[in-house]
C-alpha positions in Angstrom: 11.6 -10.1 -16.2 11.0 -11.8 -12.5 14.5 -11.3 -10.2 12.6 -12.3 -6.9 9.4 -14.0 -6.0 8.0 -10.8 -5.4 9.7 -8.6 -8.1 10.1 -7.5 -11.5 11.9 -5.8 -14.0 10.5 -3.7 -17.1 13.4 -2.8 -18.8 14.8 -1.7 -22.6 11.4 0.9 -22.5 12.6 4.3 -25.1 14.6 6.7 -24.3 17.1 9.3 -26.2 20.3 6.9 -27.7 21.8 5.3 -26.8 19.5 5.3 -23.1 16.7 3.0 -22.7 15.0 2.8 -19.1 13.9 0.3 -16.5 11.0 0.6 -13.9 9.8 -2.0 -11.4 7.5 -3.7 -10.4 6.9 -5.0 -6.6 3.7 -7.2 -5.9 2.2 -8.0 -2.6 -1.0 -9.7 -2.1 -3.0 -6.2 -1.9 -1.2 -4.0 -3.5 1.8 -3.6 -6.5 4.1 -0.9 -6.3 5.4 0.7 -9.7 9.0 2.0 -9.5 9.2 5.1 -12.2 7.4 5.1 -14.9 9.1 5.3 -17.8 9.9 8.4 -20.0 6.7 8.9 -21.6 2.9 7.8 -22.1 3.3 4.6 -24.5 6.3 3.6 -21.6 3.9 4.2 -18.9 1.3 1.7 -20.7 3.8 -1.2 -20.8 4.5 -0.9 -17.5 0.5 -0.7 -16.4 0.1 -3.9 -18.8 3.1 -5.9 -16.5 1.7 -4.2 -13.3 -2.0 -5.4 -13.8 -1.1 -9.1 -15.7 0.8 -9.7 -12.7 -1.8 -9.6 -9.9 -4.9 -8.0 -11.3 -7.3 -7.7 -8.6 -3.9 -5.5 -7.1 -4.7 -1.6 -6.1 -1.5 -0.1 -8.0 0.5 2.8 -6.3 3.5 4.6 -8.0 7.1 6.1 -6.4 9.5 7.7 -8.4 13.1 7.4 -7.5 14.2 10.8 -9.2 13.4 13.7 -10.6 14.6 13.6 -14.2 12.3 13.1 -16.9 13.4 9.4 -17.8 11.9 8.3 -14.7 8.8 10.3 -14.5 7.4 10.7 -17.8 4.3 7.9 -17.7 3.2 10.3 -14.3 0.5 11.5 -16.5 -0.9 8.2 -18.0 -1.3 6.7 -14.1 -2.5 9.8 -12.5 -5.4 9.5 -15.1 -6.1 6.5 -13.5 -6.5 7.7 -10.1 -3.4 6.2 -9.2 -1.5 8.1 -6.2 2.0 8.9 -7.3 4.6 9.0 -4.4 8.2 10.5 -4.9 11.0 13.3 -3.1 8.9 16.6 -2.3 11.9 17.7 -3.8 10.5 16.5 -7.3 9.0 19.3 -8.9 9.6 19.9 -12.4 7.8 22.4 -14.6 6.7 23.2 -18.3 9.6 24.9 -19.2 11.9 22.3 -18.3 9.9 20.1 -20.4 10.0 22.0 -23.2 13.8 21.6 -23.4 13.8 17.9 -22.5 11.8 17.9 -26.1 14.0 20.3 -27.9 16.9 18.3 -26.6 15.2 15.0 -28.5 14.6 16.9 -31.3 18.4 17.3 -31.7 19.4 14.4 -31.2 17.1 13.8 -34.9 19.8 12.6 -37.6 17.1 12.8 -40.5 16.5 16.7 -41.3 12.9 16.3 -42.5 12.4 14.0 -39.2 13.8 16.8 -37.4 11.9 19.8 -39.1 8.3 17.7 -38.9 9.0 17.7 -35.0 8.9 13.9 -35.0 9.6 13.8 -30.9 6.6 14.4 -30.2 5.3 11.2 -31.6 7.8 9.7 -28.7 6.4 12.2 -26.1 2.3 11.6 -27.5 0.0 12.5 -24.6 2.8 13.1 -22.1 3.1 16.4 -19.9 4.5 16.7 -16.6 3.4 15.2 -13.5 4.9 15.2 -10.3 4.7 13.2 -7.8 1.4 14.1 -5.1 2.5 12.7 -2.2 5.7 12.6 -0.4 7.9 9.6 0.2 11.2 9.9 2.0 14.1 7.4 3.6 13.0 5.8 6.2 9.1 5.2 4.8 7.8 2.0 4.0 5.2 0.3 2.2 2.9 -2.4 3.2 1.5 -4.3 0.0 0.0 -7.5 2.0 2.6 -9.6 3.1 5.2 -7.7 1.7 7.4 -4.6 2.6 9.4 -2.6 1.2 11.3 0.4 2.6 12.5 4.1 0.7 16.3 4.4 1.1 18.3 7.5 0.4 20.8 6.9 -2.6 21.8 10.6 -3.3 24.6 11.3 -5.6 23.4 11.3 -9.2 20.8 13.9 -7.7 20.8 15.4 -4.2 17.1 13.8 -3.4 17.8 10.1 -5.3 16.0 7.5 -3.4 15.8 3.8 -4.2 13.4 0.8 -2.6 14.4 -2.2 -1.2 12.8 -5.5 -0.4 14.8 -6.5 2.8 13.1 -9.9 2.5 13.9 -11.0 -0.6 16.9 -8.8 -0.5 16.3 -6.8 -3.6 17.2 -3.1 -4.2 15.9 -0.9 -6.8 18.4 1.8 -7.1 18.1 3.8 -9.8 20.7 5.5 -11.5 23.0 4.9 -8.2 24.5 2.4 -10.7 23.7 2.0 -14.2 25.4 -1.0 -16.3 27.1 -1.0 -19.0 26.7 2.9 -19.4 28.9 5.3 -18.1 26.7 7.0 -15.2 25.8 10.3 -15.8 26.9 13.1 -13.5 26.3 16.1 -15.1 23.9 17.2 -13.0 26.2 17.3 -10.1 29.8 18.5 -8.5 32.8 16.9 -7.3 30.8 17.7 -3.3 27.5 15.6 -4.6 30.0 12.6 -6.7 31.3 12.3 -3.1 27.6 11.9 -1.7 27.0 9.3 -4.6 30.6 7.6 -2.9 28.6 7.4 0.3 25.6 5.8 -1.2 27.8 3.0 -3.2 29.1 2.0 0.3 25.5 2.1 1.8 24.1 -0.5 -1.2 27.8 -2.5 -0.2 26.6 -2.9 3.6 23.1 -3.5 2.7 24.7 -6.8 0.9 21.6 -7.1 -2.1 21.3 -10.4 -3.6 19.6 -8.4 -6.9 20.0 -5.0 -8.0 17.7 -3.2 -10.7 19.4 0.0 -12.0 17.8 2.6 -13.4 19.3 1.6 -17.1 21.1 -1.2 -18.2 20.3 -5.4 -17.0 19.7 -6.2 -13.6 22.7 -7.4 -11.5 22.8 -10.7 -9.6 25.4 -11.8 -6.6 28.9 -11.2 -7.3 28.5 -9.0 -10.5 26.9 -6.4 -8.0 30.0 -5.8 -6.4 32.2 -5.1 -9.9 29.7 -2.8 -11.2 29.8 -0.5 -7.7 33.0 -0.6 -8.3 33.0 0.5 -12.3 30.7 3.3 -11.2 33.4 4.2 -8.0 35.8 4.4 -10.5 34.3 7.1 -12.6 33.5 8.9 -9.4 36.7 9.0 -8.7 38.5 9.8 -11.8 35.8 12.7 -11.7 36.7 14.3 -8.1 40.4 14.0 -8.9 39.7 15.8 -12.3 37.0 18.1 -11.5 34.9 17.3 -14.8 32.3 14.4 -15.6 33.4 12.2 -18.1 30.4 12.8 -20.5 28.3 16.3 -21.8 24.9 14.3 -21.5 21.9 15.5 -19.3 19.0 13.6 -18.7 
């Protein structure tokens, strides 16, 4: 889906129910940046098919916007390529964690004879973990040729979250800062990082983005921005006053 004249948005790519992910997609006359890459190898393909249909002469570069496997997954399939992957030093996930990421799809297998023939790891075919290789905090940018972009912080959902934004054509790419239509998940965190993620609604307020691609759920155009910060404020909210997240979910 094209949101700018410079951007795009894979989104509905497979992830555990009722999730399904986005990445992005920024093109410049040199080079395309890839935002996440999906949860998995087949994901990362899709998003390799956009990123080269779009401007194929285009050296491709990768950033991930969070350390969770949703957004990371397809590391392997473009560091096959030769393609430098750029992310939070922070981001450094290992084999073990991996393991239960799959155990945790394997649960979530309604059909018993699904379940017992370890059908997830047709979803997770070829996949392993990759992190990212080279760093990529706030206040970096990237030129793609007459285009660019800069790394903003957007902690809250995770203490390293980071987002891009195309101050030009005034689009962010925010990850799971805001998520529509879901309730955002903040299990990972604690009523001191939901008031971090406060912080970071407020920043995406001042920045004033005409289009915003969350991590899950549609993209968000003009005014609709504005309700769904303040959907996902809400929640924050309701969670500090109560001390508990309103769902038992990790990602």
């Amino acid at each position: 889906m094209k949101v700018s004249e410079s951007c795009y948005m894979v989104s509905g790519l497979g992830f555990i129910p009722p999730w399904v992910v986005n990445a992005g997609i920024i093109a410049g006359r040199e080079k395309t940046l890839i935002i996440d890459t999906g949860a998995n190898t087949l994901g990362a393909q899709t998003i390799f098919g956009y990123a080269t249909a779009f401007k194929p002469d285009n050296q491709l570069i990768v950033f991930n916007c969070e350390p969770h496997f949703d957004h990371i997954g397809g590391n392997g399939f473009f560091k096959s390529k030769g393609i430098e992957l750029y992310g939070h030093p922070g981001i450094q996930r290992v084999e073990d964690e991996f393991y239960w990421e799959k155990y945790e799809f394997n649960m979530a297998i309604t059909d018993p004879h699904r379940k017992e023939a370890k059908e997830e790891l047709a979803f997770f075919l070829e996949t392993g973990v990759v992190n990212p290789d080279q760093p990529a905090v706030a206040g970096d940018s990237f030129d793609l040729g007459g285009v660019e972009v800069e790394i903003v912080a957007l902690p809250g959902h995770t203490p390293i979250n980071q987002g891009v934004y195309h101050p030009a054509e005034k689009v962010l790419f925010c990850a799971d800062c805001i998520v529509t239509d879901y309730l955002p998940n903040l299990e990972v965190g604690d009523p001191e990082l939901w008031q971090t993620w406060l912080q970071s609604l407020d920043k995406i307020e001042a920045l004033a983005p005409a289009v915003v691609v969350p991590g899950h759920g549609r993209a968000m155009f003009g005014d609709e921005i504005n309700v769904e910060i303040n959907r996902v404020r809400e929640v924050l909210n309701k969670a500090i006053e109560t001390g508990k997240a309103p769902t038992g979910i990790n990602n």
